[in-house]
C-alpha positions in Angstrom: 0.0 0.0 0.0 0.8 3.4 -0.1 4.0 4.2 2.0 4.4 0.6 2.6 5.1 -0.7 5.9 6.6 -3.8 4.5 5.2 -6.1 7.2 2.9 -8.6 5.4 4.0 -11.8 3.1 6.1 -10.3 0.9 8.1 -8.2 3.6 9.1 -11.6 5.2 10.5 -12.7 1.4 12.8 -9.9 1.3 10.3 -7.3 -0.5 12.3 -4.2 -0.3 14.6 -4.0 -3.6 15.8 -1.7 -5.1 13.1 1.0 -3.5 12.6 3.6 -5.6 9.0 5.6 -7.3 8.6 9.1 -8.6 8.7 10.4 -4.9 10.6 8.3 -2.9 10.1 7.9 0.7 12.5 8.7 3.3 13.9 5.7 5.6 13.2 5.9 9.1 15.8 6.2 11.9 16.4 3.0 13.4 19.3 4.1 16.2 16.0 5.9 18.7 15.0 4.9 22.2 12.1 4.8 24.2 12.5 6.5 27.0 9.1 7.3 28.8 6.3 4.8 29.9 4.1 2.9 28.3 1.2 3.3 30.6 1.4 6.9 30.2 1.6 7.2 26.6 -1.4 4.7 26.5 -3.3 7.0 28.8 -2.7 10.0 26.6 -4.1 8.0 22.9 -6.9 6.8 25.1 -7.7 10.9 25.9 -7.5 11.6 22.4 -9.2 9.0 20.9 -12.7 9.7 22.8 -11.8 13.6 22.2 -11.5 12.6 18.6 -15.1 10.4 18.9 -14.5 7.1 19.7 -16.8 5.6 22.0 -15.3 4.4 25.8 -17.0 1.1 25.0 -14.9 0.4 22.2 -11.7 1.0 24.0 -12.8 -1.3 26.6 -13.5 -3.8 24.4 -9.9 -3.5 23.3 -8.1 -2.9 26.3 -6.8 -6.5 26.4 -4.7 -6.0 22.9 -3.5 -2.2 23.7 -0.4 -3.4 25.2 3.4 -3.4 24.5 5.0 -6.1 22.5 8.9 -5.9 22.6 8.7 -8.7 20.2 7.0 -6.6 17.6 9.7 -3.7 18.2 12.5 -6.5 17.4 10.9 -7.2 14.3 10.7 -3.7 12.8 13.8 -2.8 14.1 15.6 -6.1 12.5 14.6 -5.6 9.1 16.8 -5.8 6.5 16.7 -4.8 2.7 17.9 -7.4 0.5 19.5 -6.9 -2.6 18.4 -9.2 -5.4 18.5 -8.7 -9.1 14.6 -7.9 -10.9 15.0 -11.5 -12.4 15.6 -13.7 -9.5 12.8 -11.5 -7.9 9.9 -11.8 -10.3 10.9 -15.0 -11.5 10.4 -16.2 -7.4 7.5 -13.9 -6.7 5.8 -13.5 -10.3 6.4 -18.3 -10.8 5.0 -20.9 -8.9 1.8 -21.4 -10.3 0.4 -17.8 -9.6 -0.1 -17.4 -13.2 -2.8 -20.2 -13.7 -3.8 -20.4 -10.3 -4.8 -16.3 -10.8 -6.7 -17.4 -14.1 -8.6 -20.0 -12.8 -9.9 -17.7 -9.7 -10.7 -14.7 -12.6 -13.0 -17.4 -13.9 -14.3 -18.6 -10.6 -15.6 -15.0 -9.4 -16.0 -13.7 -13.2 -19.2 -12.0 -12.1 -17.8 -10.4 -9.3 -14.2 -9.3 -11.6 -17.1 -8.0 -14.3 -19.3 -6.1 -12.0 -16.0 -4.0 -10.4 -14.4 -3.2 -13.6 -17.8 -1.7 -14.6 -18.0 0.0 -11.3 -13.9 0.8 -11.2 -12.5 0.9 -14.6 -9.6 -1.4 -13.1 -9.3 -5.3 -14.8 -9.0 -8.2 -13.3 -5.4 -9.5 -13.9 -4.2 -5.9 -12.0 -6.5 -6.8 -9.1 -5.7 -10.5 -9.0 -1.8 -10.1 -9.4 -2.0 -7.8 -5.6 -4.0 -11.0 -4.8 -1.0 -13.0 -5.0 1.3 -11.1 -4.4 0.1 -10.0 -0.6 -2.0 -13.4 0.4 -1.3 -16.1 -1.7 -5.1 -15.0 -2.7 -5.9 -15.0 0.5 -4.4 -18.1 2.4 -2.0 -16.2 4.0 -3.6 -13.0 6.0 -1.6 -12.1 8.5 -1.2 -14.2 12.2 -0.8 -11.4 14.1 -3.5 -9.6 16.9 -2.9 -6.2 15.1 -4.0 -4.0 17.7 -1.3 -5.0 19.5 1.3 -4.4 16.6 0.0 -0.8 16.2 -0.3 0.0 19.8 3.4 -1.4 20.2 4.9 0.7 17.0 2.7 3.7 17.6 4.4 4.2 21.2 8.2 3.2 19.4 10.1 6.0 19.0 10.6 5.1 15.1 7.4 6.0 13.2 5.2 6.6 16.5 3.3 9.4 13.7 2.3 7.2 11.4 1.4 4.3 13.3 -0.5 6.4 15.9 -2.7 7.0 13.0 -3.1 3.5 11.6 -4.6 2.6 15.3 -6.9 5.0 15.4 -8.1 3.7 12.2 -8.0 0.5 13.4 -10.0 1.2 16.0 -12.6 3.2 13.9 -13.2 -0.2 11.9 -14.2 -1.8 15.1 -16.5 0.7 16.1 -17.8 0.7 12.6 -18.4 -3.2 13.1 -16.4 -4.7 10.4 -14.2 -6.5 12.5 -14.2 -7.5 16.6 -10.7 -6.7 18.5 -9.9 -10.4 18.6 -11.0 -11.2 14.6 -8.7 -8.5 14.0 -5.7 -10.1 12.6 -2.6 -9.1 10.1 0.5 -8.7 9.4 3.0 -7.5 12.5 3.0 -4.1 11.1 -0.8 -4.0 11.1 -1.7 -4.4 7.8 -5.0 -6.2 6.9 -6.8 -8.6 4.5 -6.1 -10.5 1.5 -4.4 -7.4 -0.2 -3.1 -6.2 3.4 -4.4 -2.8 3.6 -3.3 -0.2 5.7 -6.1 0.5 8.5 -7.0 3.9 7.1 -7.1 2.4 3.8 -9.5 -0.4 4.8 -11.6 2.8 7.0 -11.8 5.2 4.0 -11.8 2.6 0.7 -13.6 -0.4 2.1 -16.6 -2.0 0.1 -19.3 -4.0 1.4 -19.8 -5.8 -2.1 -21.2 -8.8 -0.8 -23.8 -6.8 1.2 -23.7 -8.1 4.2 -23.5 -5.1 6.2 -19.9 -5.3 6.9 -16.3 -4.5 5.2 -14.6 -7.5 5.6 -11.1 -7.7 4.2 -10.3 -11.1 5.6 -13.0 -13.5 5.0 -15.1 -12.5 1.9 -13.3 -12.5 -1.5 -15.7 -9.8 -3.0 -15.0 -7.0 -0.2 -11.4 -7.6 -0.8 -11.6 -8.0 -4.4 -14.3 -4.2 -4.8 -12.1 -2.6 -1.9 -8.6 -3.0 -3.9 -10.3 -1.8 -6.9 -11.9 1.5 -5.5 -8.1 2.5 -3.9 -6.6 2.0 -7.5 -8.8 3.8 -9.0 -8.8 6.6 -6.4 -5.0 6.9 -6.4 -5.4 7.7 -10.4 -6.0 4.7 -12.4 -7.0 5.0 -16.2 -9.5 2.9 -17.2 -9.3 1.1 -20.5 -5.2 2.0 -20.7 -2.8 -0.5 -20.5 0.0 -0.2 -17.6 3.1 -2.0 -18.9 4.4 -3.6 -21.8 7.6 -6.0 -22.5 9.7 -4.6 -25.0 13.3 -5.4 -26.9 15.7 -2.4 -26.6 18.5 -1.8 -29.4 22.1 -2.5 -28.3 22.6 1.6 -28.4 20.8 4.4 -28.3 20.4 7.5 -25.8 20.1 5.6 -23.1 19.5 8.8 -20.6 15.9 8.6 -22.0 15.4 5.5 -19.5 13.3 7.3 -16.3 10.0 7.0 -15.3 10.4 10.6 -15.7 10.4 10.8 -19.4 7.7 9.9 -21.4 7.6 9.8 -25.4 5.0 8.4 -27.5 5.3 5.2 -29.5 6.6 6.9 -32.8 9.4 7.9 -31.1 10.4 5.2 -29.6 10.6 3.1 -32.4 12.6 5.5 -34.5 15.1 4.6 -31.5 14.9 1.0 -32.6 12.1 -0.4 -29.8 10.3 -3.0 -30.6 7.8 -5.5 -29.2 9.8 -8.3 -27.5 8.7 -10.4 -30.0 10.8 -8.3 -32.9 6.9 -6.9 -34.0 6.6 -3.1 -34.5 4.9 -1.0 -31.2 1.3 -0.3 -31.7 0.6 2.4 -33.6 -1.9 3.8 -30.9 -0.8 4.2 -26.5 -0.7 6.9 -24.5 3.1 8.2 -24.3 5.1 5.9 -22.4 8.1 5.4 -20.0 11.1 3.0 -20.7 11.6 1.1 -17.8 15.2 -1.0 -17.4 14.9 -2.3 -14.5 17.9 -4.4 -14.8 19.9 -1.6 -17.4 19.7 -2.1 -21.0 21.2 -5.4 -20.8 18.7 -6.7 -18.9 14.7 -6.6 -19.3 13.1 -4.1 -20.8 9.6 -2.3 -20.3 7.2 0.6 -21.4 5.4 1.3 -18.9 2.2 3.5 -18.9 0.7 6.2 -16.7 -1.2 3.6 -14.5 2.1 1.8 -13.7 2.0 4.5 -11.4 -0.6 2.7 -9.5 1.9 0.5 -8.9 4.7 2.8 -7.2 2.1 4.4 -4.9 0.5 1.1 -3.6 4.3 0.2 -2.8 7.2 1.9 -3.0 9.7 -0.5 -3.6 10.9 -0.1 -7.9 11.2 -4.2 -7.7 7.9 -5.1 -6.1 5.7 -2.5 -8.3 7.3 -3.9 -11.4 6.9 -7.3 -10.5 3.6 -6.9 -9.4 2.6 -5.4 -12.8 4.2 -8.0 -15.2 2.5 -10.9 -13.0 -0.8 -8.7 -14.0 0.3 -8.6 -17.8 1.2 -12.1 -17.6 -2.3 -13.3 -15.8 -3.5 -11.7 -18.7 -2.0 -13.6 -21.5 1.6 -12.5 -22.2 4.3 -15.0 -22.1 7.2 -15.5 -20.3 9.7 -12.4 -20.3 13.0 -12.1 -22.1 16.2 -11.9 -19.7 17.4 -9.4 -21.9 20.5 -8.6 -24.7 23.2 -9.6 -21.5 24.7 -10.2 -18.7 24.2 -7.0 -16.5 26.2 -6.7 -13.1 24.9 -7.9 -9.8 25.4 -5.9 -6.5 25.1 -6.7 -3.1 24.0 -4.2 -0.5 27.6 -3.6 0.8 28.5 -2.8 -2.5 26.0 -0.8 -3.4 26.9 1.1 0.1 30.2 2.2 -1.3 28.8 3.1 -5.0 26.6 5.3 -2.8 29.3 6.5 -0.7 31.3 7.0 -3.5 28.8 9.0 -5.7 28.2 11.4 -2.2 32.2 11.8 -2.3 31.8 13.4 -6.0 28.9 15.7 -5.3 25.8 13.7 -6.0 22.5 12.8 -3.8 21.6 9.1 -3.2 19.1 9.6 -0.5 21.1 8.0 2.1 24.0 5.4 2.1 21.3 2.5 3.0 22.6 -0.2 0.3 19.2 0.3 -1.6 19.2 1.3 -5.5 16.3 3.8 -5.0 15.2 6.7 -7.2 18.0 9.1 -6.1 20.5 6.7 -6.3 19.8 5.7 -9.9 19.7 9.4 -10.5 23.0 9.9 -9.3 24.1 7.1 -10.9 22.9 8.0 -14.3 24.6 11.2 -14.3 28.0 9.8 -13.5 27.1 7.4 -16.4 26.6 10.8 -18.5 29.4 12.8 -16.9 32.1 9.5 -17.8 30.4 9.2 -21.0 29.1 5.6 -20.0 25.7 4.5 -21.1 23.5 5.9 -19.3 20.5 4.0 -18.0 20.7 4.5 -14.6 22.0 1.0 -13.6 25.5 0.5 -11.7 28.3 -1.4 -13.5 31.4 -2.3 -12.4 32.9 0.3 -14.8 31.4 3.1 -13.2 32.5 1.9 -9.7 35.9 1.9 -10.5 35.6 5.5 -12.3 34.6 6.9 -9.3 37.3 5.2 -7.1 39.7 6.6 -9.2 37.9 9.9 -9.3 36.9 10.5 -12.5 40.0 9.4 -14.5 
């Protein structure tokens, strides 16, 4: 979701790659202590939750779970951010039978996947690839009493902002009657239901399709299914636009023209020698498009569309939104993808620590020396690409590192 947590499935199969979306979020300090008492911080939310209208009944009701977990602290504060190629990624994430296994359930609940998209504007593969992504469509919710989880992180010192705001929310959806304190279970971040939504995403998008009276993210495929259309189309989807498509690249061109911040339209991407990955010509007719590499040019290639923006806001992570919307292209009908004209260089997180701290050391902004390839840092790596007169799409190679160790030379 947007501003992702990262505590749900994918989280615990090293989600965060190669972070990175048109504004990239800042990393959280991880070095802070908590210094006053629990008890009294409790006392306080309590205050301001009935000032803010929640009932004294509902907090009673949850008193049991509004308690501190050092366990969840250890958790959030032992995260790491793995560094894995796109490939290995997708090929883990995007394989095992979710392709099928998503096309048999579009079939199974095709009423329910036609009467959103009429409502929504949003298809089915794009719905049922966050499906699998989040839940293994739905058999894997979360284990967690997340009332518990948010009241833990919203005291930490870390993010105690945003977290005090997912348990008001989480709180609000009990009061609402969706969900009891001791049915409400997620992820140890707090995130909920088969697409693990954010409690102020499930409070303010939430859909009672099946008309029962109640949102219910966790048991009823068609709230799930209506809710995560709604939030796509709210955060900007187009409907009846595609959102990416697989592409072959030419062994030269301007490379600088890879960035999600650049968009041509087809014609002029194919004077540059694009092509389907087949070898076919581009359609004729798209809305202007983005060429995505997220390997570098010798690796796969992409346009991708205005709604693949969908993608970077419901998670920020570069590797997960592009995943997430090739398992949709491939859910509906497109084959395997290419690896690509090459070989491109792999990097682990220590060295893509010193690439970072070596790009700082000449002048340019990574957005921290965390050992992620966000947006910043493939920014700055692109223009030391251009500036050495490298090709430059924004991917690290061995070259470049040992430019910049030698300073330029």
């Amino acid at each position: 979701m947007r501003l992702r947590i990262y505590g749900g499935v994918i989280a615990a199969l090293a989600l965060s790659v190669l972070s990175g979306t048109w504004a990239e979020a800042q990393p959280a300090p991880t070095n802070c202590r908590n210094t006053g008492s629990f008890e009294k911080w409790l006392a306080e939310f309590k205050r301001e939750a009935v000032e803010k209208g929640l009932s004294p009944r509902t907090l009673a009701r949850t008193q049991h779970l509004l308690v501190l977990d050092h366990k969840i602290i250890g958790i959030d504060r032992g995260q790491r951010v793995f560094s894995q190629p796109f490939l290995e990624f997708s090929n883990r994430m995007a394989g095992g039978g979710r392709t099928p296994r998503g096309q048999e359930l579009i079939k199974k609940h095709a009423q329910i996947f036609q009467k959103i998209e009429t409502l929504y504007g949003v298809p089915a593969p794009v719905i049922v690839a966050f499906w699998a992504l989040e839940s293994g469509f739905g058999a894997d919710v979360g284990k967690y009493d997340v009332l518990r989880s948010l009241a833990t992180l919203a005291y930490d010192c870390r993010r105690s902002e945003r977290f005090r705001k997912e348990l008001h929310a989480a709180l609000k959806i009990i009061e609402r009657g969706d969900l009891t304190p001791d049915t409400m279970v997620g992820s140890w971040a707090g995130e909920l239901g088969q697409t693990q939504f954010l409690p102020s995403h499930y409070f303010d998008y939430g859909v009672d399709f099946d008309g029962n009276g109640k949102v219910d993210l966790l048991r009823s495929v068609p709230d799930a299914l209506a809710t995560t259309a709604h939030y796509i189309q709210k955060i900007g989807w187009r409907r009846d636009e595609p959102w990416m498509l697989e592409v072959r690249v030419p062994e030269r061109m301007d490379w600088s023209q890879a960035s999600l911040d650049i968009e041509h339209p087809h014609a002029q991407w194919a004077k540059w020698g694009v092509t389907l990955a087949s070898g076919k010509p581009l359609p004729e007719t798209a809305p202007n498009a983005s060429l995505l590499l997220p390997m570098g040019r010798l690796g796969p290639a992409f346009l991708v569309y205005p709604n693949f923006r969908i993608y970077t806001e419901w998670n920020h992570s570069l590797i997960y939104s592009t995943t997430a919307a090739y398992l949709a292209t491939r859910i509906a009908g497109a084959p395997l993808l290419r690896k690509g004209n090459g070989t491109p260089d792999s990097f682990t997180m220590e060295q893509v620590r010193e690439l970072q701290t070596l790009l700082v050391k000449a002048g340019y902004e990574v957005g921290g020396i965390d050992g992620r390839l966000g947006a910043a840092s493939r920014k700055a790596v692109q223009q030391a690409q251009i500036k050495f007169k490298l090709p430059a799409d924004g991917y690290p190679t061995e070259e470049l590192v040992r430019r910049l160790r030698r300073g330029g030379s």
